[in-house]
N, C-alpha and C positions, 0 to 999 in steps of 0.2 A: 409632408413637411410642415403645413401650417394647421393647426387645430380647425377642426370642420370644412376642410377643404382637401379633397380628394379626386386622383386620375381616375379616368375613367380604362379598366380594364383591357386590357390588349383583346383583339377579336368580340365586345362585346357591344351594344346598342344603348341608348339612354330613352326612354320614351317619356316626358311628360304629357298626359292627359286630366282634365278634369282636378288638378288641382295635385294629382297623384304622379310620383316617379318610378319607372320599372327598370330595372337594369337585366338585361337577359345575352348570352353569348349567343353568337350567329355561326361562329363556326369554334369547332375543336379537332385539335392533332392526334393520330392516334396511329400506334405505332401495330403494325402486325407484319412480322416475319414471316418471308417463306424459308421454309428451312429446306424444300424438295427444290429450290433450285442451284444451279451451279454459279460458283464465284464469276469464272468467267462470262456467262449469260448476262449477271448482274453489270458487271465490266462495260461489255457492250450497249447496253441499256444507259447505264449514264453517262458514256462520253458521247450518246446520243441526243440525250435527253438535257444536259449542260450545254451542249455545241447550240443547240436551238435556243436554250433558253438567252445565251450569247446573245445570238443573233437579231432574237426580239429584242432584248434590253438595248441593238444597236438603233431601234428607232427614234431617230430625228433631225433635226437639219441646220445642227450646229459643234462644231468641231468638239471628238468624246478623245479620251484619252482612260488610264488604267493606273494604279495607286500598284505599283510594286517593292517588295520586301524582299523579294527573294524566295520565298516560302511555297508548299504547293499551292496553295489556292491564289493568290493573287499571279504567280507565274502562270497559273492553269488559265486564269481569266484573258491575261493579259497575249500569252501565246497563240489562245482560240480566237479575240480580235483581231491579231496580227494577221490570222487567216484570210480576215475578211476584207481587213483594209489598213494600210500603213497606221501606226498607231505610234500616241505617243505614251510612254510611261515614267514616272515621278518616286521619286524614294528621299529619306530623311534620314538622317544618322545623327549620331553624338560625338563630339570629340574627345573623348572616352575611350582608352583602349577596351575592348571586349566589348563594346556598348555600341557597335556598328555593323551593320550588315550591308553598308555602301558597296563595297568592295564586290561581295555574294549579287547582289542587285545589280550590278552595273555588268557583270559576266551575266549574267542568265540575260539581261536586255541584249546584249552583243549574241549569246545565242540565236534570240529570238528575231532578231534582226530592228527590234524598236530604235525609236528615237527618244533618247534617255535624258533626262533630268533629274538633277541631283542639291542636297543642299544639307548641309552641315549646321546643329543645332548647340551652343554654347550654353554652359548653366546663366550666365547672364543673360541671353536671350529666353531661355525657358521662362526666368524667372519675372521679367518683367513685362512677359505677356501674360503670366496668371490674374492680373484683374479683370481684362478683358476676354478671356476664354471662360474664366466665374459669372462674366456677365453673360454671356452668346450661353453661355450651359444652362440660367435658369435655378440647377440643384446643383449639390454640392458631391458631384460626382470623383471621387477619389483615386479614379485609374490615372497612373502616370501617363500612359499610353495618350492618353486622349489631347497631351499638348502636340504630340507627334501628330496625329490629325491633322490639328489647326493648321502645322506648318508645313504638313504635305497639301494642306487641301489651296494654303495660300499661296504653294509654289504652283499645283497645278491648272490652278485662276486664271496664270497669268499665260496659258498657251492654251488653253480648250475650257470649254461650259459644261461637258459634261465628266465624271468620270467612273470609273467599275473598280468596284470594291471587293474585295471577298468575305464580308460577315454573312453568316450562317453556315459555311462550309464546317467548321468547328461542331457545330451541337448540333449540325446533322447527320454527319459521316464517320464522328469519335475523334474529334481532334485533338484533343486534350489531355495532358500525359495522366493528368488524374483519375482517366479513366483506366487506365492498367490497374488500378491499384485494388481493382477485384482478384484480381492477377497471385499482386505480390503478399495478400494479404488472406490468402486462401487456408493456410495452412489454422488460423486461428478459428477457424467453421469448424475443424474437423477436432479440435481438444477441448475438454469437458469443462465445464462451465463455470468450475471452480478454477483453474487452471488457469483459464484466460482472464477471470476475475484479476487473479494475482499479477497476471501481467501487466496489467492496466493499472495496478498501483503502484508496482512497481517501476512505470513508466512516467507517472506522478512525482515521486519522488526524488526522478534525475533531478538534475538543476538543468533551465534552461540552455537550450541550444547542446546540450550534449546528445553525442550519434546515438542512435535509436532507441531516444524518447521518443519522438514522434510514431515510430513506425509500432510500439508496445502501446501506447495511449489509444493507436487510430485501429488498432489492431483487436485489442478487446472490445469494442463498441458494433454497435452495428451497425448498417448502410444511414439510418435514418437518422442514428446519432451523431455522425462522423459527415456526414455531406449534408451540405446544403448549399451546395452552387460555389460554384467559383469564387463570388461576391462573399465571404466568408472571409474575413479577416481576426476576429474577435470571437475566443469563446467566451462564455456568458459569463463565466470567474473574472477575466478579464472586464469587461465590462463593468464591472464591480466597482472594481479601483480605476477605470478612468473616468465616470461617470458620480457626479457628488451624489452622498449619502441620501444628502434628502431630495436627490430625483430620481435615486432605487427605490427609497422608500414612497413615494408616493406612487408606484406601479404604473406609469405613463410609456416604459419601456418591456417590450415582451421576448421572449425566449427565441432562439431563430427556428427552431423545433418546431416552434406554435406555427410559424410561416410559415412552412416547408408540408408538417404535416398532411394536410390537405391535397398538397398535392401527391406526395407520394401513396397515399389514400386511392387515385384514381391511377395508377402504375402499379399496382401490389401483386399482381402476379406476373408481372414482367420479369427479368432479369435483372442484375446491379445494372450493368452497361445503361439499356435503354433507360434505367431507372433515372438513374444521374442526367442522361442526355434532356430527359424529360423536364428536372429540375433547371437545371441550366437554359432551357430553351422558356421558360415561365417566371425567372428569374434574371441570370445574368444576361441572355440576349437582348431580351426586351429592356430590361433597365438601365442596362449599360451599354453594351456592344452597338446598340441600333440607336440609342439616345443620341450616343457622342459622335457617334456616324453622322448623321442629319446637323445635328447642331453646331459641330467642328466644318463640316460642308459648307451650309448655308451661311456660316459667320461670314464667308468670302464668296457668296453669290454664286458658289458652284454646285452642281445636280448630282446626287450622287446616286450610283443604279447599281445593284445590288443581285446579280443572276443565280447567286447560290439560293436566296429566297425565294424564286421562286416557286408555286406550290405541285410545279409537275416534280421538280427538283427534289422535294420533300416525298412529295408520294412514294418517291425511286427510293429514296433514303430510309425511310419510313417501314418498307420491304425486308430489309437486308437482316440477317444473321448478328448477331455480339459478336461471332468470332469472322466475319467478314468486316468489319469495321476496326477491331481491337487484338491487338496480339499481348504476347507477356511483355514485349522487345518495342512496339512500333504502334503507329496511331494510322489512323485514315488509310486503311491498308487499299476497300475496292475504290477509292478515291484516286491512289498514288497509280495504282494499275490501270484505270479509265484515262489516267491521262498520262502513261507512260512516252509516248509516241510522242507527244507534244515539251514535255520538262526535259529540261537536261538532268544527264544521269546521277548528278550530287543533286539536285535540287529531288528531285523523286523520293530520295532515300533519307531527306535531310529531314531530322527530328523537330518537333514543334520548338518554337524561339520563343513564341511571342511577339511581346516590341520591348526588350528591353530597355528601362531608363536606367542610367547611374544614378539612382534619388538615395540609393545605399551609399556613397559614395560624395555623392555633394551636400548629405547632410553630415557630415565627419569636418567637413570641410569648409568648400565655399559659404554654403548655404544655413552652415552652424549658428553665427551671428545672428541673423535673420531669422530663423528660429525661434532661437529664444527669445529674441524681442517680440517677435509675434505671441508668440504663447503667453509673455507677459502683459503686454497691450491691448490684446483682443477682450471682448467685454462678454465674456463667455462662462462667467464664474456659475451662474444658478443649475449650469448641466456640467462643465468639464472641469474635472478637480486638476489645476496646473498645477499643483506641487509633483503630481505623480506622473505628470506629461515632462517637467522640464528633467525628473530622473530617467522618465526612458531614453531623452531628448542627450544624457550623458552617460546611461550605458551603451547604447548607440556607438557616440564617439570614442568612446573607450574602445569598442572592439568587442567587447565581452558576448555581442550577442547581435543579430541583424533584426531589427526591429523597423526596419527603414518605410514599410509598408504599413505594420498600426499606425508612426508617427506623422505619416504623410495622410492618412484619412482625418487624423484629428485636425492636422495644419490647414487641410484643405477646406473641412468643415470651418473652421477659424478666417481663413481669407473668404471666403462665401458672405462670414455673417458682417466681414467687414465691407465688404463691396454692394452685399443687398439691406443689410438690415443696419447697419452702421450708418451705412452712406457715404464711408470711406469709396468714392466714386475712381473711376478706372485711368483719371487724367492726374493733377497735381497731386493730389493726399493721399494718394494710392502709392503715387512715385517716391514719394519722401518715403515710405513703409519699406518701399522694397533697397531703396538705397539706404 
């Protein structure tokens, strides 16, 4: 984020001696299939191998509780403590049609016999907690999701210190509908080179948002040009035009290819599947998923503990087949099966959600205003060209095209630099912004 100033690597050591810095990894993930054994075998082995790990993360001696969605992994988490001891569980929603899984959450709790809380999120309340969630975050982290944290993590403060999470379930058992898409995009491996050339320019030349640009464009390319993590919002064309001429031109900004690279370098004779898992687990978990976990937690002095990560959890995951994790049809297949016993029968078979936010939806609308004033007020001109921000900011609202996701990483970069670098602060000048 700031010039000469750098994280120090996930899994990796800093040694200074003698005047000299060493940077060396201590440990690395490494993925090896057994393909001689049975899905089933597998099955048993993890609803083994997750029950314990449960059970340890149950250590301590202050009231835990379980962050539920609805979905398999938090329902899985939250079923296998209920095993062990009355539990409480917490969910958030949007007043939003289609933008709530309240309803899904509060049945799978009644399954499970919890004790439920619940709490409904308004675009005015999202809205006028983003200076203090830009503060508690540190970076200018762009997932919608991550306000829904804060205010599951601050609903469930206020009944237990600790609570269980489901990040890492995703990018270690194939959670993520992106991973089919070795699947559905099989057929352009097997036509000649010129062939699939053509499709790809041909996929070029739709106009935006029309049906299957995407799937011609992502189609011609290969794994390494087409993926790079979840965190992937902007291809580099893009980048182009929202990013001023003269800070393309001065090469301060690099290709996502260039990122990515490297690591698919030590993955190359794997499968797509594992490939992506791999990319995702080095990129999107650690930079996001596990960031805004911790950071949205501890904003509200709560513990958050985390049993899919742990690393017997991984080793078990790390075993399994691409076609024991990923179907054409379905995600986290020997996951849904290890804990069939335990989910109710919709939630088992229920396709990945996410955490959906209406930010598609409140920027049309409530949050249009606010928008544009921000895009014009923010003092962001030497990197973001706002002539080409405030048109996407009204094809948007036109309809023409869902764009709700580039426009919210730039907005969010934008509130960032006015909360840390501005010093538009998260009380009075913050408040005047948002109103």
């Amino acid at each position: 984020m700031f010039k000469s100033v750098s994280k120090l690597r996930a899994g990796h050591t800093l040694t200074i001696s003698n005047e000299t810095m060493t940077i060396e990894p201590y440990h690395e993930i490494e993925f090896a299939p057994e393909y001689n054994r049975s899905f089933a075998d597998f099955a048993e082995e993890a609803r083994a191998v997750i029950t314990d790990s449960v059970n340890i993360h149950r250590n301590s001696d202050v009231p835990r509780g379980c962050f539920l969605s609805s979905g398999v992994d938090s329902s899985s988490l939250a079923g296998l403590l209920q095993r062990f001891e009355p539990t409480q569980t917490f969910s958030v929603g949007f007043d939003v049609e289609g933008y709530s899984e309240l309803d899904a959450a509060r049945n799978t709790a009644r399954f499970l016999g919890t004790e439920h809380h619940e709490m409904k999120i308004t675009a005015k309340e999202y809205l006028e907690e983003l200076p203090s969630i830009l503060w508690y975050m540190d970076e200018p982290v762009a997932d919608p999701s991550a306000v829904g944290l804060y205010f599951v993590s601050k609903l469930a403060s206020n009944h237990v210190k600790v609570a269980f999470s489901g990040e890492g379930a995703d990018e270690f058992f194939g959670g993520y509908n992106i991973y089919r898409e070795p699947y559905s995009l099989r057929m352009f491996k097997y036509m000649p080179e010129a062939l699939r050339s053509m499709s790809g320019h041909l996929g070029r030349l739709m106009p935006p948002g029309m049906k299957g640009k995407s799937f011609l464009e992502r189609g011609s390319m290969s794994l390494e040009e087409r993926f790079v993590g979840n965190a992937k919002i902007f291809v580099d064309s893009e980048k182009e035009n929202v990013l001023t001429s003269s800070f393309v031109a001065s090469g301060q900004f690099t290709s996502t290819e260039f990122i990515t690279s490297s690591l698919y370098n030590k993955v190359r004779h794997h499968d797509d599947i594992t490939k992506m898992q791999y990319i995702d687990i080095h990129t999107w978990l650690r930079g996001n998923i596990l960031l805004k976990a911790d950071k949205m937690s501890m904003a509200h002095s709560l513990e958050l503990r985390v049993p899919f990560m742990d690393i017997e959890v991984f080793k078990l995951a790390a075993k399994l087949p691409p076609e024991y994790k990923i179907s054409p049809t379905n995600t986290k297949l020997l996951l849904r099966e290890a804990m069939k016993e335990i989910l109710p029968p919709d939630v088992q078979q229920r396709r990945k959600l996410g955490f959906p936010v209406p930010t598609r939806i409140w920027l049309k609308n409530e949050w249009y205003d606010w928008a544009k004033n921000l895009i014009s007020t923010s003092r962001v001109e030497q990197w973001i060209n706002k002539i080409y921000v405030l048109q996407l900011l009204d094809i948007h609202k036109e309809g023409k095209v869902d764009v709700s996701r580039k426009l919210w990483t730039i907005l969010v970069f934008m509130m960032w630099h006015q909360v840390h670098i501005e010093g538009a602060n998260a009380s009075h000048e913050y408040k005047t912004l948002v109103t």
